[in-house]
C-alpha positions as CSV (number, residue, x, y, z in Angstrom):
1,X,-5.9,22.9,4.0
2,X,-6.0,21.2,7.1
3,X,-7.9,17.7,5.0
4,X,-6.0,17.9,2.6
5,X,-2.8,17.5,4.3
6,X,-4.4,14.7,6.2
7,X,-5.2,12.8,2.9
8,X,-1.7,13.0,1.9
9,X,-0.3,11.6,5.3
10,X,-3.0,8.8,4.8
11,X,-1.9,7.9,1.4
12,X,1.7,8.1,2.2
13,X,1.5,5.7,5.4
14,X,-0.6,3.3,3.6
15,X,2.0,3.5,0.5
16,X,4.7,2.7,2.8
17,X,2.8,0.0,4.7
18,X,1.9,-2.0,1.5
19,X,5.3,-1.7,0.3
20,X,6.9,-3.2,3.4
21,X,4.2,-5.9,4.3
22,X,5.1,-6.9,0.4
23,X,8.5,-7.2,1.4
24,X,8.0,-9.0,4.6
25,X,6.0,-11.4,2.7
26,X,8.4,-12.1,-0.5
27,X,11.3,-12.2,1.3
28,X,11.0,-13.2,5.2
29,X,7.6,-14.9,5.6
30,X,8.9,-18.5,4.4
31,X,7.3,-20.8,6.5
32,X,4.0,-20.2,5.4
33,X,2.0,-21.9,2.7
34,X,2.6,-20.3,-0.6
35,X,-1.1,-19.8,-1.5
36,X,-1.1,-18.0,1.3
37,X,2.0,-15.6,0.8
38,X,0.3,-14.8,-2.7
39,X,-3.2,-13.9,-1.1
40,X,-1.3,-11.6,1.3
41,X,0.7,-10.1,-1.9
42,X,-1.7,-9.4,-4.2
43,X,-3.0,-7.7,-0.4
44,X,-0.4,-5.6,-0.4
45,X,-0.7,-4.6,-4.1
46,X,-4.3,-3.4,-3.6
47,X,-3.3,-1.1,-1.0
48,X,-0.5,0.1,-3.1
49,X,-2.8,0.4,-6.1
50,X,-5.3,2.6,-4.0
51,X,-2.2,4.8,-2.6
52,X,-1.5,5.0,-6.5
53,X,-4.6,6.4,-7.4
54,X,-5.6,8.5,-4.6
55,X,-1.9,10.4,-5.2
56,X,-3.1,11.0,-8.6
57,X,-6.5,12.2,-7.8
58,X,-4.9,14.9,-5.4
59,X,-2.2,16.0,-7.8
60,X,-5.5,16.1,-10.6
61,X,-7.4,18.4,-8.3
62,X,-4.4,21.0,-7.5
């Protein structure tokens, strides 16, 4: 019980992070090269992906 609630603190605080670095890097990060700001995107899309599918493996195994 004690894992389990773990894992869904870890997936939610990695959703949020991904989320709000991809904000910080559409909207505030300007001065940096734009090859750069899509690396750090597609980043922050990864994470969110994995958030994604862990959350859905979890709510598959209740």
């Amino acid at each position: 019980m004690w894992q389990r609630g773990m894992n869904w603190a870890a997936i939610a605080l990695v959703g949020t992070f991904s989320v709000l670095w991809l904000g910080v890097v559409v909207y505030a990060d300007v001065a940096s090269a734009p090859w750069m700001r899509a690396g750090q995107a597609v980043f922050a899309l990864l994470l969110l992906g994995w958030a994604v599918r862990k959350a859905a493996l979890m709510i598959g195994k209740a």
